[in-house]
mmCIF file of the C-alpha atoms, coordinates in Angstrom:
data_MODEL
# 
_entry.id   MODEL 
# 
loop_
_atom_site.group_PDB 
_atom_site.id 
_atom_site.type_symbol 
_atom_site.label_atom_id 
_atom_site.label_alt_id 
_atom_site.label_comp_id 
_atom_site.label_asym_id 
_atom_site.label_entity_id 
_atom_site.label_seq_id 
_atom_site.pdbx_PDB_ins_code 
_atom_site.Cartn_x 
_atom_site.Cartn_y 
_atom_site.Cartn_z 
_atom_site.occupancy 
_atom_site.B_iso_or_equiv 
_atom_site.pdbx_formal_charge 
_atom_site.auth_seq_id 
_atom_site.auth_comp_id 
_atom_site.auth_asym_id 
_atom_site.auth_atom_id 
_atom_site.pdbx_PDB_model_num 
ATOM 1  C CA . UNK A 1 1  ? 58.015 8.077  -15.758 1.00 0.00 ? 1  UNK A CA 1 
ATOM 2  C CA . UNK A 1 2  ? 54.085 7.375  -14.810 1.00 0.00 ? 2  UNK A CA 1 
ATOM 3  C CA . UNK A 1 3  ? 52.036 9.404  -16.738 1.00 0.00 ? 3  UNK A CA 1 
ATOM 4  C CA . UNK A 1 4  ? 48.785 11.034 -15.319 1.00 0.00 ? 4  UNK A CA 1 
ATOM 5  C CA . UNK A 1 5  ? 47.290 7.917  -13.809 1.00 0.00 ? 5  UNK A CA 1 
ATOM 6  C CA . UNK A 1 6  ? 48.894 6.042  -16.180 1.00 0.00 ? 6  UNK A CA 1 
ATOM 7  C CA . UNK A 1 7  ? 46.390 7.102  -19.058 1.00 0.00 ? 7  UNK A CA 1 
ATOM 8  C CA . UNK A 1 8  ? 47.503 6.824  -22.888 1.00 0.00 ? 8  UNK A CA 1 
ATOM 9  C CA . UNK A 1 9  ? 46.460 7.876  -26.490 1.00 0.00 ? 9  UNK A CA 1 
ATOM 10 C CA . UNK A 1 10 ? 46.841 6.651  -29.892 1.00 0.00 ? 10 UNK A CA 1 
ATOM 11 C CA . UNK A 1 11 ? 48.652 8.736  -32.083 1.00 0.00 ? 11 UNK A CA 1 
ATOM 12 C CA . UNK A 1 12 ? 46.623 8.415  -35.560 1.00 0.00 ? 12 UNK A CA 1 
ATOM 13 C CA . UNK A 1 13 ? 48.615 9.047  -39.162 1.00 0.00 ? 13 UNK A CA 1 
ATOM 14 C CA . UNK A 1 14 ? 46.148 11.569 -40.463 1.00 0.00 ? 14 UNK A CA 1 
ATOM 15 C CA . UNK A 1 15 ? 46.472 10.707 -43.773 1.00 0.00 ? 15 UNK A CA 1 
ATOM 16 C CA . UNK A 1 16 ? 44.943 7.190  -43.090 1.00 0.00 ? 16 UNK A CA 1 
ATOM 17 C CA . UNK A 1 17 ? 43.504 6.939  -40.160 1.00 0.00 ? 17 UNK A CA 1 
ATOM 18 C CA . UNK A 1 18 ? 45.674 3.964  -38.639 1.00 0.00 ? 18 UNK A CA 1 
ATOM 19 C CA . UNK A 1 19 ? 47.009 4.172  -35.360 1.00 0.00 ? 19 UNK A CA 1 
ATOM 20 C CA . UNK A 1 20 ? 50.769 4.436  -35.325 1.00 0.00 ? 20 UNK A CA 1 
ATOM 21 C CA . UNK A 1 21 ? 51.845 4.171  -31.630 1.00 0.00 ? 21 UNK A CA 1 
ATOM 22 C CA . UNK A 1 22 ? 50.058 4.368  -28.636 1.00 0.00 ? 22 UNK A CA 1 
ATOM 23 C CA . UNK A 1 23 ? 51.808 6.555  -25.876 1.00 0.00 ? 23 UNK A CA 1 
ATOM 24 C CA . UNK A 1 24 ? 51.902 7.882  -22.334 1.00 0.00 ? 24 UNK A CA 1 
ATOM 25 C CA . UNK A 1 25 ? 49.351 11.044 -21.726 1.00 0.00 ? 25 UNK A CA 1 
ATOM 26 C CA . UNK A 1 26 ? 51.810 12.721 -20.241 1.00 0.00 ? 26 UNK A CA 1 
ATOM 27 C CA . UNK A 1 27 ? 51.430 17.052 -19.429 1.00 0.00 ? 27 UNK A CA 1 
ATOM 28 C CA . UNK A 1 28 ? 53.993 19.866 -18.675 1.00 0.00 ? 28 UNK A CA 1 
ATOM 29 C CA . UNK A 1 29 ? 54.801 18.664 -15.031 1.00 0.00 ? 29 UNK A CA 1 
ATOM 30 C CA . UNK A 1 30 ? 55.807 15.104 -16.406 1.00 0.00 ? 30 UNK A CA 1 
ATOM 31 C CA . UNK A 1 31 ? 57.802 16.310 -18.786 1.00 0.00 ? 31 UNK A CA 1 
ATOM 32 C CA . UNK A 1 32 ? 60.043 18.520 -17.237 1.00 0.00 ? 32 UNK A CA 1 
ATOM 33 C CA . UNK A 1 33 ? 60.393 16.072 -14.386 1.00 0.00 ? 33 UNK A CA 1 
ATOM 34 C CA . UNK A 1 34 ? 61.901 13.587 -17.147 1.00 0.00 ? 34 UNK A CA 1 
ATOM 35 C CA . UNK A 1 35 ? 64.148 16.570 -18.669 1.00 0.00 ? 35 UNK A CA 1 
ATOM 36 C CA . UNK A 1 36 ? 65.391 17.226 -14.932 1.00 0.00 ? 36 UNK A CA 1 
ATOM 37 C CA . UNK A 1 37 ? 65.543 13.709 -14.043 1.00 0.00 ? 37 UNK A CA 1 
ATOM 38 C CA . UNK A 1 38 ? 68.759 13.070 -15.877 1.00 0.00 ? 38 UNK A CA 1 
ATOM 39 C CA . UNK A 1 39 ? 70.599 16.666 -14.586 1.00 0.00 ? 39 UNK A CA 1 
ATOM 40 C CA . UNK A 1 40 ? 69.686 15.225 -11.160 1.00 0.00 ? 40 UNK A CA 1 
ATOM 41 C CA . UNK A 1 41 ? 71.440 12.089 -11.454 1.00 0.00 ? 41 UNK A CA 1 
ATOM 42 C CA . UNK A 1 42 ? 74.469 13.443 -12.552 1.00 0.00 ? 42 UNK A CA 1 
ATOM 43 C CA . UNK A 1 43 ? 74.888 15.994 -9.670  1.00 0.00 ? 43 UNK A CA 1 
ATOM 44 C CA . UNK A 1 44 ? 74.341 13.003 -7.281  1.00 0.00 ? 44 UNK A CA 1 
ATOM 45 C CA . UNK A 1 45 ? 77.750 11.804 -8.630  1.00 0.00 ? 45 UNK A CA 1 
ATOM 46 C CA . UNK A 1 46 ? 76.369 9.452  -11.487 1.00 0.00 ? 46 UNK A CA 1 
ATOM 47 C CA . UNK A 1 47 ? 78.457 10.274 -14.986 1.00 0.00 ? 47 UNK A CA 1 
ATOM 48 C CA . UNK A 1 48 ? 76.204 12.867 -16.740 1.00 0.00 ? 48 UNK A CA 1 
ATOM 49 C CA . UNK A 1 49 ? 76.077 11.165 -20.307 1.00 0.00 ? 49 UNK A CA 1 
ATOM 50 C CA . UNK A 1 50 ? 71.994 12.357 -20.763 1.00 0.00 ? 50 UNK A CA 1 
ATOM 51 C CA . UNK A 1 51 ? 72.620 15.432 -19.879 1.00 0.00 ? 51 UNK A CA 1 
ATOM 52 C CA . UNK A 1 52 ? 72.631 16.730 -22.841 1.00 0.00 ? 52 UNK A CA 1 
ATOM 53 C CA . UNK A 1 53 ? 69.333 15.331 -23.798 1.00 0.00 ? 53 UNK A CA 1 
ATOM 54 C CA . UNK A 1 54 ? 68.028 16.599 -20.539 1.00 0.00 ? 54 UNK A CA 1 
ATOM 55 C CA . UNK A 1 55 ? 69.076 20.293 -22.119 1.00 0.00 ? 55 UNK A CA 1 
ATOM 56 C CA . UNK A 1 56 ? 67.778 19.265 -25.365 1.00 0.00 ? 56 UNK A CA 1 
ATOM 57 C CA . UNK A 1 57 ? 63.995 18.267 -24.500 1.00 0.00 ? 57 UNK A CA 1 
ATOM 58 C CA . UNK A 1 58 ? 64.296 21.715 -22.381 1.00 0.00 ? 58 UNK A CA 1 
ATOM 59 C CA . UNK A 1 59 ? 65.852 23.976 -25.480 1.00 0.00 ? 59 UNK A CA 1 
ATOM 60 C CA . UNK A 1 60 ? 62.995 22.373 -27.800 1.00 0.00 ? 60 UNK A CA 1 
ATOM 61 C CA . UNK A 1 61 ? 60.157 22.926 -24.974 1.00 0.00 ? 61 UNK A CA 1 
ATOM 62 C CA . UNK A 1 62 ? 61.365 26.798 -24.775 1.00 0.00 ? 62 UNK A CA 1 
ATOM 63 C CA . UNK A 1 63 ? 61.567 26.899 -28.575 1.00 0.00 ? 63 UNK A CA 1 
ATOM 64 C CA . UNK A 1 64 ? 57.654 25.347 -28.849 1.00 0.00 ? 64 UNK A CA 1 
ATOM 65 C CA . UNK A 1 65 ? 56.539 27.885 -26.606 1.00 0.00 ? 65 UNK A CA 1 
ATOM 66 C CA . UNK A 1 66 ? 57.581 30.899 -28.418 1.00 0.00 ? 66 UNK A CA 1 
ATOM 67 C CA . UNK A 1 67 ? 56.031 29.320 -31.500 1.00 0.00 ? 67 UNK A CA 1 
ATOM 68 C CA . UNK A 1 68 ? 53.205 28.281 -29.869 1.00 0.00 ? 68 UNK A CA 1 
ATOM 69 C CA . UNK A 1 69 ? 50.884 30.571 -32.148 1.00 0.00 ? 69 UNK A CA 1 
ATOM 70 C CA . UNK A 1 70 ? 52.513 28.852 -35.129 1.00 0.00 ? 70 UNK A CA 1 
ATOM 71 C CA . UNK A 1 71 ? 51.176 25.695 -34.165 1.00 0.00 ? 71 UNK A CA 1 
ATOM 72 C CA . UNK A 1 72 ? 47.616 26.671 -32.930 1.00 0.00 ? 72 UNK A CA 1 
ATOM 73 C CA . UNK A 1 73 ? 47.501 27.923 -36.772 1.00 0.00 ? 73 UNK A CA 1 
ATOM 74 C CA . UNK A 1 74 ? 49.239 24.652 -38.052 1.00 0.00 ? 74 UNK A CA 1 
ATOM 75 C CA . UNK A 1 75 ? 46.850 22.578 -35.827 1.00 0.00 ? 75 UNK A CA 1 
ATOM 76 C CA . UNK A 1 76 ? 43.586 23.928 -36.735 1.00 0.00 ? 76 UNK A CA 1 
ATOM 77 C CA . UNK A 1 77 ? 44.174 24.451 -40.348 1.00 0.00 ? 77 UNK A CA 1 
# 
């Protein structure tokens, strides 16, 4: 899955400063094409095994966005 023109951050530990990982910048569109993806595959006929994690990544997305004042306030503070 490219991510928007194939961009990436650094995703700092906060309590040191040091650069744990450095990952895709990837927004909403990208990551419900990579939740779908999986669903897709297994209608085309292909066993279905990430399924499940396809439903996951969408139950947790659904769950973030009803909490999403929760995590402004978690963010900023």
């Amino acid at each position: 899955m490219h991510a928007r023109g194939g961009a990436t951050f650094d995703v700092v530990n906060p309590a040191d400063s040091s650069v744990v990982a450095t990952v895709r910048d990837a927004g909403p569109t990208e990551a419900q094409r990579a939740a779908r993806r999986p669903t897709e595959r297994s209608e085309s006929g292909r066993p279905g095994r990430h399924a499940s994690g396809a439903q996951a990544l969408l139950n947790i997305q659904s769950l973030m966005e009803e909490r999403l004042d929760v995590f402004a306030r978690l963010i900023t503070t």
